[in-house]
C-alpha positions in Angstrom: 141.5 -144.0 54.5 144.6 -144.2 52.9 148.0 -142.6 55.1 150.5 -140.2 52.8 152.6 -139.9 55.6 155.9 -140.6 54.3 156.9 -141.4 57.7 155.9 -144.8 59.4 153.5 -143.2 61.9 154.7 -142.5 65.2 151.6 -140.6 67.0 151.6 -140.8 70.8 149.9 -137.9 71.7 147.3 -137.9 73.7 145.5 -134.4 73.2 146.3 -131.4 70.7 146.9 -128.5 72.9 148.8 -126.3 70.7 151.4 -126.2 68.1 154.3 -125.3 70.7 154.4 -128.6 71.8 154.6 -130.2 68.1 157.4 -131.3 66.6 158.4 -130.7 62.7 157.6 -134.3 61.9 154.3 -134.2 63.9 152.8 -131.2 61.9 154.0 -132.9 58.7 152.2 -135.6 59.6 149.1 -134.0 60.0 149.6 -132.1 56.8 150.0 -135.2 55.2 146.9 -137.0 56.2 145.2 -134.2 55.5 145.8 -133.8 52.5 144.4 -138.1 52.1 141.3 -136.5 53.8 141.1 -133.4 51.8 139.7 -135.5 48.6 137.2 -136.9 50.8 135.3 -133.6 50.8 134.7 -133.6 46.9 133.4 -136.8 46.3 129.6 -137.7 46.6 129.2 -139.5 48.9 131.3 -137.4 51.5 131.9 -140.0 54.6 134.3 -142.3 55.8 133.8 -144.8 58.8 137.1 -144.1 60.3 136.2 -142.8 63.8 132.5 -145.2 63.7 131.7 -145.9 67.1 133.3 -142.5 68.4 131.8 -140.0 70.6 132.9 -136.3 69.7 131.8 -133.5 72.3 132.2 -129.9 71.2 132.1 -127.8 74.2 132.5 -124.0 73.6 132.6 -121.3 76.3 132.7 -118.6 73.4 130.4 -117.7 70.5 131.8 -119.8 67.2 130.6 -120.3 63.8 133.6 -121.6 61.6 135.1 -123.7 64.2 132.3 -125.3 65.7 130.7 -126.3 62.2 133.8 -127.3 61.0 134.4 -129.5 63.5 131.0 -131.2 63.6 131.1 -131.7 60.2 134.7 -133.3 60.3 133.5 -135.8 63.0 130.4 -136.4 60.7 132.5 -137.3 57.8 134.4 -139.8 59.8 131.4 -141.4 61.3 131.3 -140.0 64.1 128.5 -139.3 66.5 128.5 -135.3 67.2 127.0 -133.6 70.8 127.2 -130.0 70.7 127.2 -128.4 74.2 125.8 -125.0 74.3 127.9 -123.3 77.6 124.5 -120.8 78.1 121.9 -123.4 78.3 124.2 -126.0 80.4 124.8 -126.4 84.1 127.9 -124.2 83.5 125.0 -121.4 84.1 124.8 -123.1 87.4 128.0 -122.7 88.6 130.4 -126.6 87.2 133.3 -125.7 86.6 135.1 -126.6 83.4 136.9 -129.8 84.8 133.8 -131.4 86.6 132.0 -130.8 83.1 134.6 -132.2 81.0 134.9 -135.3 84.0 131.3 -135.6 83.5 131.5 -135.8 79.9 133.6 -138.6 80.4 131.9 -140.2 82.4 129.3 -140.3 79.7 132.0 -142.4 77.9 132.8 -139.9 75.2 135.9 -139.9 73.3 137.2 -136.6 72.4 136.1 -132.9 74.0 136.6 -129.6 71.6 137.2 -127.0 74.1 137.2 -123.3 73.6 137.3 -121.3 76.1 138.2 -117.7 76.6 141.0 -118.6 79.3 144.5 -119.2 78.5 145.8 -122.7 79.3 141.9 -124.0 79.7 142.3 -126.8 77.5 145.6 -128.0 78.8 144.2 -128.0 82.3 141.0 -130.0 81.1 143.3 -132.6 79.1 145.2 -132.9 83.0 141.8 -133.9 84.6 140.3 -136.3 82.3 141.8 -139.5 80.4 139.8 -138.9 77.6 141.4 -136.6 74.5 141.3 -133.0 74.3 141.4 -130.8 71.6 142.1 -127.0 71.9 139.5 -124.9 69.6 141.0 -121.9 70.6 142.1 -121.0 74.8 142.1 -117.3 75.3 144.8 -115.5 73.9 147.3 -118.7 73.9 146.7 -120.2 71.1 144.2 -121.7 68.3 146.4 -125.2 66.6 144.0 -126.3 64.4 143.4 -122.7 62.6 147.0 -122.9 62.2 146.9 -125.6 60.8 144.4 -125.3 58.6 146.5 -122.2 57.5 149.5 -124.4 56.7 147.9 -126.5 55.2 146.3 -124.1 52.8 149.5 -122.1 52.2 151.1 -125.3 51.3 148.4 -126.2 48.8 148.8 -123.4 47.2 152.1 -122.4 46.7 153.6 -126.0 47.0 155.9 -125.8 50.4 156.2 -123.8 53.3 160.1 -124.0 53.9 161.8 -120.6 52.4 158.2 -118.9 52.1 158.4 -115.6 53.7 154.8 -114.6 55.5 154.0 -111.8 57.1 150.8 -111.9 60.2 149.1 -108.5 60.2 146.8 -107.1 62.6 146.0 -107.6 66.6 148.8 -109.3 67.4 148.7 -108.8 70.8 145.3 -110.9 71.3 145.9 -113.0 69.1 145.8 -116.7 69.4 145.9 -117.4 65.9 149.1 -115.5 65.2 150.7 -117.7 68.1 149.7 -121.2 66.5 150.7 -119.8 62.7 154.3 -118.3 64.2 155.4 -121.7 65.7 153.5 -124.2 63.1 155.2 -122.0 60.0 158.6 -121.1 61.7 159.2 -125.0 62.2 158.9 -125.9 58.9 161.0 -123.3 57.9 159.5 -120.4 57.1 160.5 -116.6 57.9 157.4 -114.6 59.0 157.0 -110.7 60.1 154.4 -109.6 62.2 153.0 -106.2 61.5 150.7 -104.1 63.9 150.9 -101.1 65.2 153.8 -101.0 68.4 150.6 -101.4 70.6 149.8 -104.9 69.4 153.0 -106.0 69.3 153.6 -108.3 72.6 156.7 -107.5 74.3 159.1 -110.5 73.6 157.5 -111.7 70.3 160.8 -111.6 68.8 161.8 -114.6 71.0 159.8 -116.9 68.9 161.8 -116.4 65.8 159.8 -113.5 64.0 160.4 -109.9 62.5 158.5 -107.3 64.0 157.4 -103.8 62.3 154.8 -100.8 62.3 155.3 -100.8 58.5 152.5 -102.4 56.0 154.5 -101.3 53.8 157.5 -103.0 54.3 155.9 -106.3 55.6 154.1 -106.7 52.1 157.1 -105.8 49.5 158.8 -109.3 49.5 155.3 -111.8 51.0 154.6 -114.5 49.6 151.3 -114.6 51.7 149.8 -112.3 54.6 147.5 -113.6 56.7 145.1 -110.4 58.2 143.9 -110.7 61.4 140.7 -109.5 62.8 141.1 -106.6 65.5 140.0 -107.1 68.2 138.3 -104.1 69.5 136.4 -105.8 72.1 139.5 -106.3 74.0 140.2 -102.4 74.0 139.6 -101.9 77.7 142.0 -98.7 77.9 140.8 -97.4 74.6 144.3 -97.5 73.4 143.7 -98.9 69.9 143.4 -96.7 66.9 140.2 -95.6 65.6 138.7 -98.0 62.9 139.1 -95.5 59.9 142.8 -94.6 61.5 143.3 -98.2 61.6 142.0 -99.0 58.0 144.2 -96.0 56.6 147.7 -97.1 58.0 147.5 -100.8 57.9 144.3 -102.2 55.8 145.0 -104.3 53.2 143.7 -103.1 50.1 144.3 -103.1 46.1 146.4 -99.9 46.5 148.6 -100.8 49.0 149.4 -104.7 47.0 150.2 -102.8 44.2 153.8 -103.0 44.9 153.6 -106.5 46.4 153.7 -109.7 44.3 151.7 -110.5 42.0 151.0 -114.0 43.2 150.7 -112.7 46.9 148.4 -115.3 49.0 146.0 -113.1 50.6 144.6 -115.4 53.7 141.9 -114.3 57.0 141.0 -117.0 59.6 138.1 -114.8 60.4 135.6 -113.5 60.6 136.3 -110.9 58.5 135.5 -107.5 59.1 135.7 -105.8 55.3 136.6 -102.0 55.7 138.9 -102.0 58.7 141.6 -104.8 58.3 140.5 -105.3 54.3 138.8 -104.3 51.2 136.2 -106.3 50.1 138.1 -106.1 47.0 141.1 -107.9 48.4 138.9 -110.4 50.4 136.5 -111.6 47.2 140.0 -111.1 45.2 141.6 -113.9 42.5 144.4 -113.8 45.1 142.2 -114.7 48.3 142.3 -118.3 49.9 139.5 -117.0 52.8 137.0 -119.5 51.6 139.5 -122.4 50.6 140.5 -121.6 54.4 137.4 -122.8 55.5 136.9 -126.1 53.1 140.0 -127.2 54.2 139.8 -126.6 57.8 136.9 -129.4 57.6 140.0 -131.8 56.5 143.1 -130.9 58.8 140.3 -131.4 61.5 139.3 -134.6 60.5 143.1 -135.2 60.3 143.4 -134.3 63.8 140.5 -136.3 65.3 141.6 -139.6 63.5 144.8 -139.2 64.8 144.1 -138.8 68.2 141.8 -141.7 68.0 144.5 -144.0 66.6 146.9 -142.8 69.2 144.0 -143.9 72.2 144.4 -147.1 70.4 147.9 -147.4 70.0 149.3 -146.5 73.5 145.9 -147.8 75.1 145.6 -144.3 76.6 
């Protein structure tokens, strides 16, 4: 595998917990290598041996399809050996807790656990507990790094740079892990995003992180380059507070209509899964201007970007 990092390499990190605690330079990297990755995927014979030898344990606490896949098939592609942990059929069902499970998994001389779990701050109190690396598939409503990554990255393909791009994040804001990993990966490379939501999803103190809030679709579309639609989360809806579905679908639903007005080049983007008639028209989603499905090829490649980074770092700094 060949580097593009324009940088001499300078990883040191021992897990990926979140974009928060990334620096410009460190997501650029990342970008970079995988964008070396990315070709990978298109060729015939679709493997490198780059993490050979390597034990990769996806552990998941919550139902997946995307991420799980996506990361067993960039371990795969690296060489990797690949154990999937089903939390329902595991001694988690008989009461082990997340840090003797992840301690156990060491102990079984693994490399690198992919956690999700539906707690915030799971996977950074796993990484404290075990030497081995962590990587955070998504910790409650925290955040989700390699999704916004993956969204970065795709952006960037697409429209050829991230600084000066103005995105707007619409939907469940409020539960929303992706939205936290996309507002601190795109704000630190310099672009200006709005989220939209109704003033319900809109976390108290958002603002702090260096976005634009509004109720409006309206006015979050007319000068996007990109939006990236959230799912709502209606499962969360404890105090049945949210708006109905069709309520929901009529004010803030992305749909031919109401692009109209936006640009014409407007990069429609969805991390998942989609829920066509309540946050967008299958029209939009299956649109010329849709990335969805680009989304999920190159999620494969930022992840194997990720994993052979973390690798090189346990080699580097003899973590």
């Amino acid at each position: 595998m060949v580097n593009k990092a324009k940088k001499k390499p300078n990883w040191i990190h021992k897990d990926l917990l979140g974009l928060e605690y990334l620096s410009k330079e460190d997501i650029d990297l990342l970008l970079d290598t995988a964008d070396s990755f990315r070709e990978i995927l298109d060729r015939s014979i679709k493997k490198v041996p780059a993490l050979r030898g390597k034990t990769v344990v996806n552990l998941f606490y919550e139902p997946s399809t995307r991420t799980r896949v996506s990361f067993e098939i960039a371990a795969k592609r690296l060489s990797a050996d690949v154990i999937n942990i089903a939390t329902e059929t595991s001694s988690v069902k008989k009461g082990e807790t997340l840090n003797d499970t992840g301690k156990n998994i060491e102990a079984l001389k693994a490399d690198i656990i992919v956690v999700r779990h539906n707690c915030s701050g799971a996977a950074a109190m796993l990484a404290r507990h075990v030497n081995i690396s962590v990587v955070n598939a998504g910790d409650g409503w925290h955040e989700h790094p390699t999704q916004g990554l993956l969204d970065i990255f795709t952006l960037k393909k697409k429209l050829g740079r991230i600084e000066g791009l103005n995105v707007s994040i619409v939907g469940d804001i409020a539960h929303s892990r992706v939205a936290r990993s996309n507002i601190w990966g795109l704000t630190k490379l310099g672009a200006s995003v709005t989220v939209c939501a109704p003033d319900i999803l809109i976390p108290p103190g958002i603002e702090d992180m260096g976005v634009k809030t509004t109720d409006n679709i309206d006015e979050a579309l007319s000068k996007a380059d990109a939006v990236n639609v959230l799912r709502m989360q209606f499962e969360r809806d404890e105090k049945g507070a949210f708006p109905q579905q069709i309520e929901y679908f009529k004010k803030f639903g992305i749909t031919a209509e109401r692009l109209q007005p936006a640009k014409k080049d407007i990069v429609i983007m969805h991390p998942g899964p989609v829920n066509r008639g309540i946050e967008i028209s299958t029209e939009v989603a299956d649109g010329l201007n849709s990335v969805i499905l680009e989304q999920v090829t190159n999620g494969i490649a930022v992840r194997m970007a990720v994993l052979y980074w973390l690798s090189q770092a346990r080699e580097k700094n003899k973590l």
